[in-house]
C-alpha positions in Angstrom: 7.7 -26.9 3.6 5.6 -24.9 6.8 7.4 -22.5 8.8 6.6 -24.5 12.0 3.7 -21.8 12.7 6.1 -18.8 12.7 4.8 -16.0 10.2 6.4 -13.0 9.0 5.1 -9.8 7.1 5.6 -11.1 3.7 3.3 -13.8 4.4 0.5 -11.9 6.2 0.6 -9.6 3.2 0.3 -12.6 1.2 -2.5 -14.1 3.0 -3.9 -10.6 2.9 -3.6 -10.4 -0.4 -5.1 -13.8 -1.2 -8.3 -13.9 0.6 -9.0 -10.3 -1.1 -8.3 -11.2 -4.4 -11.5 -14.0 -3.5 -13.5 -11.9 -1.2 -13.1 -8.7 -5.0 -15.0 -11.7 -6.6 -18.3 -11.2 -4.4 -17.9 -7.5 -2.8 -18.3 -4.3 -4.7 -15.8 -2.8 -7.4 -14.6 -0.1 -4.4 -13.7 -2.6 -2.2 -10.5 -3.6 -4.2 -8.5 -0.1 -3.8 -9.9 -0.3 -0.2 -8.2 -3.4 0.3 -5.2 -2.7 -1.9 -4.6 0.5 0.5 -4.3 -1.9 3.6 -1.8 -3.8 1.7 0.4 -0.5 1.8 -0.9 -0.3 5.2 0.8 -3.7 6.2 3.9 -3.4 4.3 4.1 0.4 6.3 3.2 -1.5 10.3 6.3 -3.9 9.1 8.1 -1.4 8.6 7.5 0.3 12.1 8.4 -2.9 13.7 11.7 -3.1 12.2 10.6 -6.3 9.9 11.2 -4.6 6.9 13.7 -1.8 5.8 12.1 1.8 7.0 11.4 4.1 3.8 10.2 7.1 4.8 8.1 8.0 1.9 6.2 5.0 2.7 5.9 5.6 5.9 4.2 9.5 6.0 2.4 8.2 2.9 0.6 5.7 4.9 -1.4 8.8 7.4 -2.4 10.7 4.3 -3.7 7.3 3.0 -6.1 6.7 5.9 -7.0 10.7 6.3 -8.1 10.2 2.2 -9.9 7.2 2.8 -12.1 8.1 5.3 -13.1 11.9 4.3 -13.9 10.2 1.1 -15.0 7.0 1.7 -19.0 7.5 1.0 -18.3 9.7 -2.4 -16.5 7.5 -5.2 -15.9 10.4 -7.2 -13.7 12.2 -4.7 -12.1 9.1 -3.5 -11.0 8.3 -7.1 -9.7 12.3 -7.5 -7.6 10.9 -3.9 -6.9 7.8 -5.6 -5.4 9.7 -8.7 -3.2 12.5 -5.8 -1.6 9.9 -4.0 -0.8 7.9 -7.7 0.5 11.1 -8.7 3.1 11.4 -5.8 4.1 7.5 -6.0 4.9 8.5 -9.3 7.0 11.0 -8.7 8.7 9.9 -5.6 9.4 6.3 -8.2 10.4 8.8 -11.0 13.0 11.0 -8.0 14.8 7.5 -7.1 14.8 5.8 -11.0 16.4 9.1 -11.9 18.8 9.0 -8.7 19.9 5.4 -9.6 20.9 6.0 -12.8 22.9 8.6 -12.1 24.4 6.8 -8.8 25.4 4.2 -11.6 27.1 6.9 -13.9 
């Protein structure tokens, strides 16, 4: 059933997500982390308007996203080493709160 024309952030980011899965089929293979980094990006501008819980990670993550992106955007092979740094500190922050919530639950 339609939301009566209402949206909310999990849609967008569906829709988002959607129409780039279709437009990956036709553009080039570095499009798709391009695109998957605006995903963050959306989740993070929910975020800041109070439509989604604020995680701070997430949110200081998302300016050293776009400062990546763009100083490495014309050179794949640094933009995959950027790629690979901001994996690495996902990683770790994930690693940080699996480790927290196990021992919360102990």
């Amino acid at each position: 059933m339609a939301d009566s024309g209402r949206t909310s952030p999990s849609f967008e980011l569906a829709t988002y997500l959607v129409a780039s899965a279709r437009d990956c089929m036709e553009e080039p293979l570095v499009y798709g982390p391009l695109r998957m980094l605006v995903g963050v990006d959306m989740i993070v501008g929910a975020m800041e308007r109070g439509s989604l819980p604020r995680d701070e990670f997430l949110i200081k993550a998302k300016t050293k996203i776009w400062a990546n992106v763009i100083s490495v955007m014309n050179d794949r092979a640094e933009f995959a080493r950027a790629l690979d740094s901001m994996l690495a500190e996902f990683a770790e922050e994930y690693r940080n709160r699996v480790l927290s919530e196990k021992s919360d639950s102990s």
